[in-house]
N, C-alpha and C positions, 0 to 999 in steps of 0.2 A: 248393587246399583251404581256406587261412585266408582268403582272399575269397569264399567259399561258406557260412564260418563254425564253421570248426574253429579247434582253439586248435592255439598251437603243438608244447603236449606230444603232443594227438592225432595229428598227427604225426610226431612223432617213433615214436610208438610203430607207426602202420600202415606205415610205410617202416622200420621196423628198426631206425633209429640210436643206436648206443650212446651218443653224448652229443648232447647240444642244442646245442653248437657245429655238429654239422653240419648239422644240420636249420637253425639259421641262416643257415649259409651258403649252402645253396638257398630261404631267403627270400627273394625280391623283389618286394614289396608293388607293385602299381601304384601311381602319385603320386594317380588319383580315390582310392582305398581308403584312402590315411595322411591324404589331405584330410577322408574322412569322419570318421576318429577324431580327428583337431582339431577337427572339428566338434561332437564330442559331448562337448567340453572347454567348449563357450559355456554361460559361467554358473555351470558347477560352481563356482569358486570367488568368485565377485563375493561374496558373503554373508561371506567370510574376509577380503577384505581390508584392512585398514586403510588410512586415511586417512593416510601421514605429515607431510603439509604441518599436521595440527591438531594434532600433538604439541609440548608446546613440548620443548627440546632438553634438560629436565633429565628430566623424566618418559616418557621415549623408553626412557630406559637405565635406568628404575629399576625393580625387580623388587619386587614386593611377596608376602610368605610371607605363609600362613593362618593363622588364628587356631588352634592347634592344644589350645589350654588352653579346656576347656569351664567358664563363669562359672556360680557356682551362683546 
């Protein structure tokens, strides 16, 4: 059913089980099916990640607060 495109809870609920642990435990995702959802992981985050080779080593670890006092 979740290779056809049901969620897990929808499952749960057509098969009766009282918790999601057991509907887990009759999950088994084909390896094509878990391959396609790391698939649909390409790129999500490229836009997120930093660069740390261009940090130098002081400003890596420095946090900077907002100006929170409005200037008149």
């Amino acid at each position: 059913m979740v290779m056809r495109g049901a969620t897990l809870k929808e499952v749960q609920e057509i098969l009766g089980h009282r918790t999601f642990a057991m509907t887990l435990r009759y999950a088994h995702l084909s390896p094509a099916h878990l391959r396609g959802a790391v698939d649909r992981l390409d790129g999500l985050t490229s836009g997120m990640l930093v660069n740390v080779n261009n940090l130098s080593s002081s400003s890596a670890h420095e946090v900077k607060k907002p100006d929170l006092v409005r200037k008149a």
